[in-house]
BALOBA-1460 file (C-alpha; in Angstrom, 3 decimals):
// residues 101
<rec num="1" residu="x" x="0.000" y="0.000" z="0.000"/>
<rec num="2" residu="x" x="0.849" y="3.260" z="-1.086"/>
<rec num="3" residu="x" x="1.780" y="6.020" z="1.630"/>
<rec num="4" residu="x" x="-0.246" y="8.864" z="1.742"/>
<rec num="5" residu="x" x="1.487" y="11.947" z="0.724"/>
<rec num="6" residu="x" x="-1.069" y="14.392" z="2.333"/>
<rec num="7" residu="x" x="-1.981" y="15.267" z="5.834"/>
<rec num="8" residu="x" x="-5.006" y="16.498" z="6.999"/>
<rec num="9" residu="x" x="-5.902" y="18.563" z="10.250"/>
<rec num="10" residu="x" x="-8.742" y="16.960" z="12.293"/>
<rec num="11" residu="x" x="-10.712" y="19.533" z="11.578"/>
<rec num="12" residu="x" x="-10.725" y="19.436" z="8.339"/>
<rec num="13" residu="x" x="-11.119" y="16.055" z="8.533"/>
<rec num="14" residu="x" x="-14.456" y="16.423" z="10.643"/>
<rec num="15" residu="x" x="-15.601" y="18.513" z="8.000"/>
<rec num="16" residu="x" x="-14.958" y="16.655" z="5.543"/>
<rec num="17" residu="x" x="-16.730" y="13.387" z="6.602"/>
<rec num="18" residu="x" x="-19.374" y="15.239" z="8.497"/>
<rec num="19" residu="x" x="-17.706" y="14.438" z="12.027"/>
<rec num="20" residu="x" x="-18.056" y="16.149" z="14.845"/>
<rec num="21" residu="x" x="-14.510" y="17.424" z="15.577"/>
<rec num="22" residu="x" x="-14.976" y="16.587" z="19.548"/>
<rec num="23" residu="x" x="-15.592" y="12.847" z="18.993"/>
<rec num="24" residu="x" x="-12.695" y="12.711" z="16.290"/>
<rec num="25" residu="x" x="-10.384" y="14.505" z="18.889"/>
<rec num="26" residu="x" x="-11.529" y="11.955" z="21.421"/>
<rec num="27" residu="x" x="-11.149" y="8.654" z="19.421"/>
<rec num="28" residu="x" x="-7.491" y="10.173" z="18.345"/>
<rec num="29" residu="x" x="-6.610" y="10.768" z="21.952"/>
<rec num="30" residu="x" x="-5.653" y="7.414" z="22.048"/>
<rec num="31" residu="x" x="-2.986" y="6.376" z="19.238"/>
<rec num="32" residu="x" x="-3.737" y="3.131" z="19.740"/>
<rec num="33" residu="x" x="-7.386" y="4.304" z="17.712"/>
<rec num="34" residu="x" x="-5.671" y="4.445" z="14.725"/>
<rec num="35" residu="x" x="-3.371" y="2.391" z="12.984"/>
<rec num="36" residu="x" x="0.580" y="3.026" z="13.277"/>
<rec num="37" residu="x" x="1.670" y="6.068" z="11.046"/>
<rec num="38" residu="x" x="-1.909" y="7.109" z="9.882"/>
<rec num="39" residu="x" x="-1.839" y="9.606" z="13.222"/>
<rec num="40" residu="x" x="1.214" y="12.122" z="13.045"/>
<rec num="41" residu="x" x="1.580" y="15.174" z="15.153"/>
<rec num="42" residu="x" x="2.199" y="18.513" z="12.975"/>
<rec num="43" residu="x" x="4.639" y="20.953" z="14.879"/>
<rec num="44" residu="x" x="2.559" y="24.278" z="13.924"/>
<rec num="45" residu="x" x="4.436" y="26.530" z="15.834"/>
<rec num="46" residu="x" x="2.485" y="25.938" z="19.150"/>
<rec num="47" residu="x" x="3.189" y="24.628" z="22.337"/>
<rec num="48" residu="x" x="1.308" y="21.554" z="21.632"/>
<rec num="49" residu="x" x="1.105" y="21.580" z="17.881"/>
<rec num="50" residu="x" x="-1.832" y="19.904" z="15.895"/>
<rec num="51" residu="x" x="-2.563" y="16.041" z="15.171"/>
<rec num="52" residu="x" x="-3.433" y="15.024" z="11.781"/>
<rec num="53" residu="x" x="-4.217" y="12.135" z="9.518"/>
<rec num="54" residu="x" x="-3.318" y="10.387" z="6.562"/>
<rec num="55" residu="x" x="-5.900" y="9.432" z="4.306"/>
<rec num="56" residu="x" x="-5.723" y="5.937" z="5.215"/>
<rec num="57" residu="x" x="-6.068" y="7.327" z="8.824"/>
<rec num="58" residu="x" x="-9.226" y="8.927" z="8.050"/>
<rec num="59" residu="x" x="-10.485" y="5.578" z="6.143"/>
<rec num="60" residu="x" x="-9.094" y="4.123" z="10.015"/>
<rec num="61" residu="x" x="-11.061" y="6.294" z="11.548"/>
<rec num="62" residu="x" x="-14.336" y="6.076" z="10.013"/>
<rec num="63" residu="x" x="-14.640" y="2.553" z="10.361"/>
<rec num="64" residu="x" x="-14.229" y="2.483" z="14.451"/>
<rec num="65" residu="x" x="-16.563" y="5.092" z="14.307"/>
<rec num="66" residu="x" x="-19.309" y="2.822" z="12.561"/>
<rec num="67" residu="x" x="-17.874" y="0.193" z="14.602"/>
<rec num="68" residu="x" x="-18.646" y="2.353" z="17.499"/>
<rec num="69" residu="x" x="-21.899" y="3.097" z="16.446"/>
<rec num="70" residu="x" x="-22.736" y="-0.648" z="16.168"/>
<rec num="71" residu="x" x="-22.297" y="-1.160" z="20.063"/>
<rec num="72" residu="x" x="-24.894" y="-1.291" z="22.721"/>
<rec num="73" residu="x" x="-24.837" y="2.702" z="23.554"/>
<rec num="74" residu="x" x="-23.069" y="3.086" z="20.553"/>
<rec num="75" residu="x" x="-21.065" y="7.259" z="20.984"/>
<rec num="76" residu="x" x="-22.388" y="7.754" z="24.141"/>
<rec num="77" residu="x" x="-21.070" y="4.526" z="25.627"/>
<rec num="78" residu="x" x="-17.515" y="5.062" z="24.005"/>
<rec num="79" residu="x" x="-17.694" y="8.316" z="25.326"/>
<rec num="80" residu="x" x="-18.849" y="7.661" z="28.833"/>
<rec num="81" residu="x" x="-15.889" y="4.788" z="28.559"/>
<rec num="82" residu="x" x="-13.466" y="7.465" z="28.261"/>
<rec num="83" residu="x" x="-14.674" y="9.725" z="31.102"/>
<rec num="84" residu="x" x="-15.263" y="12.418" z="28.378"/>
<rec num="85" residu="x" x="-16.990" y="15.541" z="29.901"/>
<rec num="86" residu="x" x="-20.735" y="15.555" z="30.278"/>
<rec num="87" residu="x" x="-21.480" y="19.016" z="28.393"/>
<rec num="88" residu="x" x="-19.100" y="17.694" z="25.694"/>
<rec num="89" residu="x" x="-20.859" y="14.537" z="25.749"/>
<rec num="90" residu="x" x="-23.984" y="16.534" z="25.354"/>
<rec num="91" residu="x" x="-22.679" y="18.505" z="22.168"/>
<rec num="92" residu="x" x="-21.556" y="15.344" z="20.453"/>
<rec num="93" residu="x" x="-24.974" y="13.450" z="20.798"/>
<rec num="94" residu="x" x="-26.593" y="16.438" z="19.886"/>
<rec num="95" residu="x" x="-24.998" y="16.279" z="16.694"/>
<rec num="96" residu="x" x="-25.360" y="12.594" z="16.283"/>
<rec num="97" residu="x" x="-29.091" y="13.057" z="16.320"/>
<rec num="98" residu="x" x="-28.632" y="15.413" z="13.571"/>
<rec num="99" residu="x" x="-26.605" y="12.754" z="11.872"/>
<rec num="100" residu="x" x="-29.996" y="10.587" z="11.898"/>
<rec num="101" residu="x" x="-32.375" y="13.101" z="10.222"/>
């Protein structure tokens, strides 16, 4: 396979697959998420620079998210899991109901 000669913010990644950026900063927190050299940390010139993905990292990503979604609870489980906070749990359902209409 073919390395991926672009890297994409996580916000631009939210937008582009209609993620909310919350749950995709969440589900990156942990490396282990994401398979080994699709997550890469961008120095940007900030203390704690920026995390982005390849595009196989994005195609990593959106399948443990509809993995996630097949799960009793589904977001809010994985989210609870991870001791996420309850106003940003809030936010992130809210726009997984949107995600149903």
């Amino acid at each position: 396979m073919a390395r991926s000669r672009f890297i994409y913010t996580l916000k631009e990644v939210a937008g582009m697959i209609g993620e909310n950026l919350e749950l995709i900063e969440e589900v990156t927190a942990n490396s282990d998420n994401i398979a080994e050299g699709e997550l890469v940390y961008v120095r940007d010139g900030s203390e704690d620079g920026t995390k982005g993905l390849t595009e196989n990292g994005i195609d990593d990503l959106q399948d443990l998210l509809a993995d996630i979604r097949t799960w009793d609870g589904a977001i809010r489980h994985f989210l609870v899991d991870e001791q996420c906070d309850p106003d940003m749990i809030e936010r992130v359902m809210a726009d997984e109901v949107k995600r149903l209409l």
